[in-house]
C-alpha beads as a LAMMPS data file, in Angstrom:
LAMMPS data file: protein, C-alpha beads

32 atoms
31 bonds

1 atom types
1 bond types

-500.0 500.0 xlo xhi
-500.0 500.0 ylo yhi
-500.0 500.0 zlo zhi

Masses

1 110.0

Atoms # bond

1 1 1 412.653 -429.822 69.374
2 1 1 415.510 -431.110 71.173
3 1 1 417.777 -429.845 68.465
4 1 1 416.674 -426.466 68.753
5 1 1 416.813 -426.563 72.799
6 1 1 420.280 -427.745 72.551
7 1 1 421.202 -424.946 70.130
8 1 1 420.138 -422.482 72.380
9 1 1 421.734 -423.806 75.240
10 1 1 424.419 -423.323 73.251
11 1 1 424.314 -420.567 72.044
12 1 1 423.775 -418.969 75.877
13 1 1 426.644 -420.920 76.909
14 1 1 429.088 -419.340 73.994
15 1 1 427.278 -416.339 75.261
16 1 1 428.084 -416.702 79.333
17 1 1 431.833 -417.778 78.829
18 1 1 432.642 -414.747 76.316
19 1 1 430.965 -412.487 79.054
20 1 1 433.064 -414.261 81.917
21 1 1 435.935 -413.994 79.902
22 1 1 435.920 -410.283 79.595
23 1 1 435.061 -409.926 83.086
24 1 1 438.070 -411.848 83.860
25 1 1 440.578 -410.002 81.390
26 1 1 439.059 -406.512 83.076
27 1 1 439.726 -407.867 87.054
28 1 1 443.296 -409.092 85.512
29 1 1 443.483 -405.413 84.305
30 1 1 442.319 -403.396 87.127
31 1 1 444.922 -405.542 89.067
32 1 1 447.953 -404.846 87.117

Bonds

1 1 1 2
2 1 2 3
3 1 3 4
4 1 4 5
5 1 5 6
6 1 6 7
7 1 7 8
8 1 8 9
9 1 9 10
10 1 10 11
11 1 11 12
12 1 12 13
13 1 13 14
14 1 14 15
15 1 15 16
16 1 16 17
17 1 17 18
18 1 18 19
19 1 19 20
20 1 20 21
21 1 21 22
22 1 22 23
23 1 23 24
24 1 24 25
25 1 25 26
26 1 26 27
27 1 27 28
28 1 28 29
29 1 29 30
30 1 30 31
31 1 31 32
């Protein structure tokens, strides 16, 4: 149980910073 809750978490976290990170990159783009 706890395994699985952890592996979601995660997997949502992995998730959250790829999304942030491509938000990021496109700001640092629409800068330049």
């Amino acid at each position: 149980m706890f395994k699985e809750l952890f592996f979601v978490k995660e997997k949502i976290l992995s998730l959250f910073n790829q999304t942030r990170t491509s938000t990021m990159v496109e700001v640092l783009y629409s800068l330049i």
